[in-house]
C-alpha positions as CSV (number, residue, x, y, z in Angstrom):
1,X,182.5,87.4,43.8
2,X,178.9,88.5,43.3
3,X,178.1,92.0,44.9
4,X,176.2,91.8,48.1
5,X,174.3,94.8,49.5
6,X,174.9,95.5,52.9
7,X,173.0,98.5,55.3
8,X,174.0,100.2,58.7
9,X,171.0,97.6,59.8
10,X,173.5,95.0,60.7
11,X,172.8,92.8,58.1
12,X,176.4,91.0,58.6
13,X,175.2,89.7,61.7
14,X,173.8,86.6,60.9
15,X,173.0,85.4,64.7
16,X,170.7,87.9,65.1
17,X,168.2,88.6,62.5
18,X,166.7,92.0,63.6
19,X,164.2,92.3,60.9
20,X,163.2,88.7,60.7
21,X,162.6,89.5,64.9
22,X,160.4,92.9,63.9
23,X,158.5,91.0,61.9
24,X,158.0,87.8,63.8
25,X,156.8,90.8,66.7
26,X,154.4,92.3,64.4
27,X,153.1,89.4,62.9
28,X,152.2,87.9,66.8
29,X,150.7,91.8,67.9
30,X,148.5,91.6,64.6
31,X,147.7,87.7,65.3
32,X,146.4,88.7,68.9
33,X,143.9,92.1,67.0
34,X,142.8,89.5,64.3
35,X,141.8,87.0,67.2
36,X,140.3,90.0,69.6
37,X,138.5,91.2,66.3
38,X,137.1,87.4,65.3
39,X,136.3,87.0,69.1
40,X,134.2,90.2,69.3
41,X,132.3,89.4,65.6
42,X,131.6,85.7,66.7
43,X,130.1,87.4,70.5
44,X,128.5,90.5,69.2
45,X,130.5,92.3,72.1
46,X,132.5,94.8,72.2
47,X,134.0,93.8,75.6
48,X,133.7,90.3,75.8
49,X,136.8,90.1,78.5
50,X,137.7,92.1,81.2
51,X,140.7,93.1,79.2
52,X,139.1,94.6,76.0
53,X,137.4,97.4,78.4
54,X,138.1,96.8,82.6
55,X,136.3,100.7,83.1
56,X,133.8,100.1,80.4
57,X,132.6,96.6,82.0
58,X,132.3,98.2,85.5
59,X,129.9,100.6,84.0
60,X,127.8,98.1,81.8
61,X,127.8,96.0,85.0
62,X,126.0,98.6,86.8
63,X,123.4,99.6,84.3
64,X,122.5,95.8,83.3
65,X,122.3,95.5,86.9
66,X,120.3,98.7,87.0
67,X,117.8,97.3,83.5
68,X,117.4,94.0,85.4
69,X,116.0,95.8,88.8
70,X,114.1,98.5,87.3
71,X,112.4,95.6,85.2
72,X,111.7,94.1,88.3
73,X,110.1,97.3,89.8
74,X,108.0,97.4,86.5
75,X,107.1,93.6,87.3
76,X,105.9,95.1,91.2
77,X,103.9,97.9,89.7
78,X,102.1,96.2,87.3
79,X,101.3,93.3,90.0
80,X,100.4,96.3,92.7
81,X,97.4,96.9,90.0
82,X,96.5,93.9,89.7
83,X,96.0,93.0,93.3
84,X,94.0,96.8,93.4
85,X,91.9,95.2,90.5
86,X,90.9,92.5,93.0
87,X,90.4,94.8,95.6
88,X,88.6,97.0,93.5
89,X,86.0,93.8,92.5
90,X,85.1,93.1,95.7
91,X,84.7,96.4,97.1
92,X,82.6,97.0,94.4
93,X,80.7,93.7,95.4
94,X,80.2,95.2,99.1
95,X,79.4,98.5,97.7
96,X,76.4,97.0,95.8
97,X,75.9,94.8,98.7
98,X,75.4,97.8,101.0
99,X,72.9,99.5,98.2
100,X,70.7,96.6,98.9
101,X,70.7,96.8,102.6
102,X,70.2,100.8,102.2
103,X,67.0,100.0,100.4
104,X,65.3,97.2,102.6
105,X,66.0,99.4,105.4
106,X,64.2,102.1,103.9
107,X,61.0,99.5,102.5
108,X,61.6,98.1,106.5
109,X,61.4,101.9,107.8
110,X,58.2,102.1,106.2
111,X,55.6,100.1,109.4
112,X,53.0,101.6,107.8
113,X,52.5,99.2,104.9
114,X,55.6,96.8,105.7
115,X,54.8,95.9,109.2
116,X,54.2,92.4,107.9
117,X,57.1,92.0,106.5
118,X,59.6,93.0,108.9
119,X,60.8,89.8,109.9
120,X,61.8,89.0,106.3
121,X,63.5,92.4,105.6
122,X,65.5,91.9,108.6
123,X,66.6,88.5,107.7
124,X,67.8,89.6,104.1
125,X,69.4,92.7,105.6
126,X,71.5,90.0,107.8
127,X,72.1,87.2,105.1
128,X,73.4,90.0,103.2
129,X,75.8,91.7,105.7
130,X,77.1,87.9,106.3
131,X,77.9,88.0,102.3
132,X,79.8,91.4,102.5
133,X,81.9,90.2,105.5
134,X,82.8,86.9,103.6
135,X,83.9,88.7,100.6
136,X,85.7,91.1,103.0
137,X,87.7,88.0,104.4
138,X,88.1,86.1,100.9
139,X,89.5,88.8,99.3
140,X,93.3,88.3,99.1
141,X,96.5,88.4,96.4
142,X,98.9,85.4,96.6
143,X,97.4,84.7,100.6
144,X,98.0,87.8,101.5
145,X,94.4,90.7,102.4
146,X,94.0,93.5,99.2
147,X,92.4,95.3,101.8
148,X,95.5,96.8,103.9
149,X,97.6,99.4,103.4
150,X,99.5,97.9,100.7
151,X,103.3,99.6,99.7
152,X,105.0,98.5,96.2
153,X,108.9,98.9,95.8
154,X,108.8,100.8,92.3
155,X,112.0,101.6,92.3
156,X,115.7,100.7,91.9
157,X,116.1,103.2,94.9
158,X,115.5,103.2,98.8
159,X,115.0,107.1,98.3
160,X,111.2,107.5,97.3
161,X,111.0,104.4,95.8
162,X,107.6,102.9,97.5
163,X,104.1,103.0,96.3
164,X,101.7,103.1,99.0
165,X,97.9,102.6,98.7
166,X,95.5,102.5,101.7
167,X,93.1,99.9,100.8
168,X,91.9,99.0,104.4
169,X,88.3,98.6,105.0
170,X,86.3,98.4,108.2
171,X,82.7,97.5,107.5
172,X,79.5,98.6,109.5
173,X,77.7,95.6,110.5
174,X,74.3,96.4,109.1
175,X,71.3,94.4,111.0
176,X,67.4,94.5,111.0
177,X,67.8,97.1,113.6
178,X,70.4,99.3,111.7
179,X,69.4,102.6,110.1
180,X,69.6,104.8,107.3
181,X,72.2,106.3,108.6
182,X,74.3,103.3,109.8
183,X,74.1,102.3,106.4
184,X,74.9,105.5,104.8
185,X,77.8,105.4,107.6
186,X,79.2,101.8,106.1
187,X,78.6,103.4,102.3
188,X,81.3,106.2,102.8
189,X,83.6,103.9,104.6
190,X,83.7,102.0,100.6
191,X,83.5,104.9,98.7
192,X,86.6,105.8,100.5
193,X,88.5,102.9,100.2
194,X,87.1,102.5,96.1
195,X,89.0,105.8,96.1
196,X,92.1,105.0,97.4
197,X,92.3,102.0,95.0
198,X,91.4,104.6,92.2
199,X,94.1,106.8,93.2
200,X,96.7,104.0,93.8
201,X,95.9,102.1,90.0
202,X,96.5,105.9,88.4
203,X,99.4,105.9,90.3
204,X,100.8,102.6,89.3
205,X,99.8,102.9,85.4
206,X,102.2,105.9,85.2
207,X,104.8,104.5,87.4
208,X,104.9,101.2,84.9
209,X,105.2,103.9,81.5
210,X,108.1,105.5,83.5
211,X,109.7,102.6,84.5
212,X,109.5,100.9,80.7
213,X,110.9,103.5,79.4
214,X,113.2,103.7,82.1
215,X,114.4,100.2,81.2
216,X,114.5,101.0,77.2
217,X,117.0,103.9,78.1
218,X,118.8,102.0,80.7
219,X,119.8,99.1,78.0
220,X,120.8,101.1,75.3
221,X,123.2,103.2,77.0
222,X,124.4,99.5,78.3
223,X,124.1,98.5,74.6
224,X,127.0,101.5,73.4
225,X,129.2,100.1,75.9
226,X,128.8,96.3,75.3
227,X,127.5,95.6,72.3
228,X,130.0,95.7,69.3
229,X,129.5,97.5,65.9
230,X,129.8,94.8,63.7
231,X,130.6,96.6,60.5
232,X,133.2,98.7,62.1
233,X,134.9,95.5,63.7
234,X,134.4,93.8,60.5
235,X,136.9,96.4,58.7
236,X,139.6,96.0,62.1
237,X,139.7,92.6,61.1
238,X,140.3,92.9,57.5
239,X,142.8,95.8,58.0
240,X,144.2,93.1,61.1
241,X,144.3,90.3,58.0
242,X,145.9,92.4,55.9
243,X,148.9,93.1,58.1
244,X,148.9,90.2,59.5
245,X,149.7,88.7,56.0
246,X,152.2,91.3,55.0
247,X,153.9,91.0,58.2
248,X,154.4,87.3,57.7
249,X,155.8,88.4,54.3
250,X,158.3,90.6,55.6
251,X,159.2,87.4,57.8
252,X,159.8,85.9,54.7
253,X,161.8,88.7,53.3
254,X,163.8,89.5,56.4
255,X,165.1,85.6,56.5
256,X,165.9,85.4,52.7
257,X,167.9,88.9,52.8
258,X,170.0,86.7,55.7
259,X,171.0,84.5,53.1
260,X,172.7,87.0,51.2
261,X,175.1,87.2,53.8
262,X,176.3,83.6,52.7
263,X,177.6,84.6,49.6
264,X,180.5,86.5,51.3
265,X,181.7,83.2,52.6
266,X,182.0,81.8,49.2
């Protein structure tokens, strides 16, 4: 009778193949890391399942949430200076507007060799003031008045997270019968406000450079979380392939050594 090798390993029991079972176990567990690998290579994500990472997605959750609103607080900053921009135009307008009227009242002011003229200087002076109130009234972003006190939310924060500029402007209704001093009066009041909006678009310019960069930072710390390192993964799965195969092997080994077991029935 031919000589058959047998271990402590049970390898007279044929109902139960033990190593045939390891095998068949090892060759499923590296199955399921081959498939996690291919599924993160084909995604370019590290955690693409709550499973892969459940603490990892909580925190990549919050800072793509975090990316996506301080991009939008970038987006309110950067349209905060553009409706100053408008408001900054047509003050600008008025401001030029008022120059005008400054200087007819002055050539007005002068009855000596203007008396003739009054009537006409007067008129302009009005004409014009009607102009300046116009462009006082027309001067709006999306339907809403540039000159208000204006707040932007710049911020993914309620805590110090508003921009606010004071862009209101009263006007001094300049007539044939203002003065010098009325008109130097409605002059400051622009200056003022041309100020403000100054003071607001510096503000706003830095604010959007903060919140860029901000957003830059904000994704790549989301992107060591999420993102996968392909070449890294590449080398789990051929590591993964590689047992996978010799574990399928060993299958095949495990079930042959069974029918050794045979020959002792012979």
């Amino acid at each position: 009778m031919p000589q058959v090798n047998i271990t402590e390993d049970s390898l007279m029991r044929i109902n139960t193949n033990v190593g045939a079972l390891n095998a068949s176990r090892n060759m499923f567990v590296n199955n399921l890391a081959s498939e996690a690998s291919m599924r993160k290579l084909s995604s370019g994500l590290k955690i693409s399942r709550a499973a892969d990472d459940a603490a990892g997605l909580s925190i990549a959750n919050k800072l793509r949430t975090q990316s996506r609103s301080l991009t939008q607080a970038s987006s309110n900053a950067e349209q905060g200076g553009a409706m100053l921009q408008i408001a900054e135009g047509a003050a600008s307008t008025i401001q030029k507007i008022i120059e005008r009227q400054k200087e007819l009242i002055t050539q007005k002011s002068s009855t000596g060799n203007n008396s003739t003229v009054t009537a006409t200087l007067s008129a302009e002076i009005v004409t014009l003031q009607g102009e300046a109130d116009r462009i006082l009234a027309d001067a709006d972003f999306q339907g809403a008045s540039v000159f208000a006190s204006l707040a932007f939310q710049v911020s993914d924060s309620t805590t110090n997270g508003t921009v606010t500029v004071n862009a209101a402007l009263t006007l001094t209704s300049l007539s044939g019968s203002s003065t010098l001093a009325n008109a130097d009066t409605a002059l400051d009041a622009v200056n003022t406000t041309l100020a403000n909006i100054g003071a607001g678009q510096n503000v706003l310019d830095y604010t959007v450079q903060n919140l860029k960069s901000a957003v830059v930072n904000v994704r790549a710390a989301e992107s060591t979380i999420r993102d996968v390192d392909m070449a890294e993964e590449m080398a789990t799965l051929t590591r993964n392939n590689i047992l996978k195969d010799a574990a399928q092997a060993m299958l095949g080994q495990a079930n042959q050594n069974s029918q050794g077991i045979l020959q002792l029935l012979r």
